[in-house]
N, C-alpha and C positions, 0 to 999 in steps of 0.2 A: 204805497207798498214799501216794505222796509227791504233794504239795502242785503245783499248773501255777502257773507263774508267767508273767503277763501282761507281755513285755518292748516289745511292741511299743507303739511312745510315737504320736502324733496328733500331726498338722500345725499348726503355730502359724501366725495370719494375722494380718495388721494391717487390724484394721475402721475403718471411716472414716465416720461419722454426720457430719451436719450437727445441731446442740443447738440450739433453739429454746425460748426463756424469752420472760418477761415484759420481761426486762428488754436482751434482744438474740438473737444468733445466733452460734454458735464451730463452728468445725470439731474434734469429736473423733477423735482415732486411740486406738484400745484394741486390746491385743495379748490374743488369746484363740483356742480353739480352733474354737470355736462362734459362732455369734450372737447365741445365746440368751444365751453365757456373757458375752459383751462388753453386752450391752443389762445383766446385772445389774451389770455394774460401770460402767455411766454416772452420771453424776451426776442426783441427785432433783428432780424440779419440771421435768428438761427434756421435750419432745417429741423424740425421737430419730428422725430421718431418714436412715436408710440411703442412703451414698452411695459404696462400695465394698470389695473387699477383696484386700490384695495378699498373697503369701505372708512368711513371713518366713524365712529362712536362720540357724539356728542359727550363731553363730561367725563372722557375718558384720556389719563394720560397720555402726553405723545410719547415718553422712553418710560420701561418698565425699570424697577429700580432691585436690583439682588443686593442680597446679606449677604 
């Protein structure tokens, strides 16, 4: 019996925490699929505050460039 191969790919999002330390506050953007998956790759010691999520577009610039 031949193998199913799972082609279909998950929505990338750009997550947007607010980081709260000891020693201040940053706005993070992390590009992940999940939330769960963007909170493991925040930085350690912070308190992370969810404060949005935009899509992201494959193939699409990250800054728009004006004349």
């Amino acid at each position: 019996m031949a193998e199913l191969q799972h082609t279909q790919t998950r929505p990338k999002y750009q997550y947007r925490f607010l980081a709260l330390s000891a020693i201040g506050r940053n706005v993070i953007h992390i590009t992940a699929t999940t939330e769960r998956e963007a909170r493991e790759q925040s930085p350690a010691g912070c308190v992370m505050v969810f404060a949005g999520r935009l899509p992201v577009r494959e193939g699409a610039p990250c800054v728009s460039q004006s004349a």
